[in-house]
N, C-alpha and C positions, 0 to 999 in steps of 0.2 A: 314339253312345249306344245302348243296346240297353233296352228298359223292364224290370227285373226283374233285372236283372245282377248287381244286389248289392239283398240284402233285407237291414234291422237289424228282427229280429223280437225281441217284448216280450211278457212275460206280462201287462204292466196298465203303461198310460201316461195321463195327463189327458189329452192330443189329439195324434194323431200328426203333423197338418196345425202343431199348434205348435212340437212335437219337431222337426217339419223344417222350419221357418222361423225357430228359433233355432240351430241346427244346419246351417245353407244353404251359407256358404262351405267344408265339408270334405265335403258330399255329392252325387257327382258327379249328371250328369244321367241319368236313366230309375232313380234308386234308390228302393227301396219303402221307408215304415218302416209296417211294421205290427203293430199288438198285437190280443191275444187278446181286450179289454177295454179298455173306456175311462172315464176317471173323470169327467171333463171335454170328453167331446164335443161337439161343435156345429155346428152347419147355418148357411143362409143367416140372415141378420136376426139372427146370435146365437141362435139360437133353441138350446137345450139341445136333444143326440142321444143317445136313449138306445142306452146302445152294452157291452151286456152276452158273455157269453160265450154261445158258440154264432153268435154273427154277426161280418162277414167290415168290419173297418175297418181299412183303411189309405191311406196316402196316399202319390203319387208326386213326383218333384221333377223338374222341367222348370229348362233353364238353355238358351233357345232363342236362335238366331243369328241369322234368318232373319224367322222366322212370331211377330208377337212380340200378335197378337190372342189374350189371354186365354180369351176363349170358345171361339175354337176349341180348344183343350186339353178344355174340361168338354164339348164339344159330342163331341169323340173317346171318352170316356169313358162320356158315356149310351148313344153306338152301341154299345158294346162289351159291355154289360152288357147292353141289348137283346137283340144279337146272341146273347150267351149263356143268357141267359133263354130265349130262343125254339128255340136247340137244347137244353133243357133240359123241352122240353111249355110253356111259360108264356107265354102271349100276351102279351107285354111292350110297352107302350109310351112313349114320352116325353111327359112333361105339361111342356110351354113353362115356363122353358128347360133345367131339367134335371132331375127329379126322374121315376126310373121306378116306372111303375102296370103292377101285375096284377091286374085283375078292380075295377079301380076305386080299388084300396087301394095306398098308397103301399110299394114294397120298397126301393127304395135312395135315396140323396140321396148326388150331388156338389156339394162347394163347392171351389171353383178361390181362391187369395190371390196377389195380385203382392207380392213384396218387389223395391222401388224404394228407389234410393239417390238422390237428387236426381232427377235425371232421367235415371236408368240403371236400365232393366229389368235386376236381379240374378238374378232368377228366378222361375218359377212353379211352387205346391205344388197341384196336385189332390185333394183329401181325398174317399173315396171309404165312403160307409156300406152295407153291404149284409146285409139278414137273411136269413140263411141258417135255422138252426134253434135260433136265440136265443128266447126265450119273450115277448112282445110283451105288455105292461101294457095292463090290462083296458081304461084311460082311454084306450089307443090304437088298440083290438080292432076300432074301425069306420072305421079311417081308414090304418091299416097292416096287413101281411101280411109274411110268412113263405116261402121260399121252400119248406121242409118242413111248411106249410100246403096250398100250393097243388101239391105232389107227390105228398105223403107218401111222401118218401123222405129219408133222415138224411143226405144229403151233407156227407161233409167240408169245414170251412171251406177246407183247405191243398189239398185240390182243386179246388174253387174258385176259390182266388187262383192256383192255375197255368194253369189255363184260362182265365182271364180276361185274365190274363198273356200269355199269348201269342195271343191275339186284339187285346190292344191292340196290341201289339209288331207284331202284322200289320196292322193298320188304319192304325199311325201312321208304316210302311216305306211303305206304300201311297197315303197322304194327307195326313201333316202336314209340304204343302212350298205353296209358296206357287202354284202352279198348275194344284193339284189342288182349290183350295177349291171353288171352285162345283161340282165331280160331290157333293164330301164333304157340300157342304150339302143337296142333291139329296137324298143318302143318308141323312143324318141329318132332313130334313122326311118322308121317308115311316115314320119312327115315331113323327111325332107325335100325340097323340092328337085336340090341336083343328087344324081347316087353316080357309085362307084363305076367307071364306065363313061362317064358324062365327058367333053371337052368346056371345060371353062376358061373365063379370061379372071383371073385375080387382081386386087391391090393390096398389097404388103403395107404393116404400119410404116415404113419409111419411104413410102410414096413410088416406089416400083411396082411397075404391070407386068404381069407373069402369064402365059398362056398356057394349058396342058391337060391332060389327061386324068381323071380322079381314080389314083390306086383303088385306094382305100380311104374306109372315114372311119371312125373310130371316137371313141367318148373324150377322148381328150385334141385329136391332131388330125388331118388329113393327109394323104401321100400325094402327091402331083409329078407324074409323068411330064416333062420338057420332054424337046426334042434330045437330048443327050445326058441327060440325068433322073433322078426321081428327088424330089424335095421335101420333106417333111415342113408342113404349114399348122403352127401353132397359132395365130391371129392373121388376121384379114377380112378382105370383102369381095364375094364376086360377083363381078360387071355386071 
């Protein structure tokens, strides 16, 4: 598979991560589907993604043989965009476990989805939201960013997705095999924003606030020091 090999590009689809999870068994692996526009986009927790024109959504389809740990897929993806952000002037970082920040303010969000057949990994879809020079709603102005905010410069979405393109294509020739994990975790902890040592404030997916200390982080979980235990945190968000 090659990532970008075959792109189904759309003027306006409700969610491209859906398009390509009902669409899974005729679309081989490393295929893009991307639209200009989304009606129906969405993030982790379901959370509505506002995903207008001028910004860069699409999502990839993974059909892995091998490497069959879901995160590492979105953990290759926040590198990449990282990576491209920061040749691009924008101090880009990873805020645990995937969502990247410039200057504090949220620019992209990946959500990763398994489609399981009983108990056969069928596939993995990476949906990938990135604002490029989409116009970002007022009620979002202090929590999100633009990457022609933070340039001022009008880059092409379709530029974008080819350089992004082929940074992942090169990260994931380089690291998405099963012996390369731990340099790639290596690589993907030095962008993150919290490290081990930090005090953070957590949200659990069942709606509880956590406070504590970060053990350790690690390619799949994080540890969290409480005041009288250590927790292991397999999904969340912090404050």
């Amino acid at each position: 598979m090659i990532i970008g090999e075959e792109i189904y590009s759309f003027t306006e689809l409700p969610s491209t991560n859906r398009y390509a999870i009902e669409n899974l068994s005729r679309l081989p692996s490393g295929t893009i589907v991307w639209a200009l526009k989304q009606t129906a986009g969405y993030g982790r927790f379901n959370r509505p993604w506002h995903s207008d024109d001028g910004g860069l959504w699409f999502s990839i389809v993974f059909k892995p043989r091998l490497l069959k740990d879901t995160g590492y897929y979105t953990k290759l993806i926040s590198v990449g965009i990282a990576e491209l952000l920061c040749e691009l002037d924008c101090d880009a970082m990873i805020k645990w476990p995937n969502d990247v920040y410039v200057k504090g303010k949220k620019i992209a969000g990946i959500l990763t989805e398994s489609v399981i057949e009983g108990e056969r990994l069928l596939g993995v879809v990476t949906g990938v939201g990135l604002n490029v020079k989409n116009t970002i709603p007022p009620e979002l102005s202090k929590i999100a960013i633009s990457l022609k905010e933070v340039t001022s410069k009008d880059y092409d979405v379709s530029f974008i997705l080819k350089r992004l393109l082929n940074k992942l294509e090169n990260l994931r020739r380089k690291y998405l095999q099963v012996r390369m994990k731990k340099y790639f975790t290596r690589k993907w902890k030095k962008y993150l924003m919290h490290r081990e040592g930090d005090k953070i404030r957590l949200s659990l997916p069942n709606g509880e606030k956590i406070t504590g200390t970060i053990e350790k982080i690690n390619s799949e979980y994080l540890l969290l020091k409480t005041d009288n235990k250590t927790i292991k945190i397999m999904a969340g968000e912090i404050l």
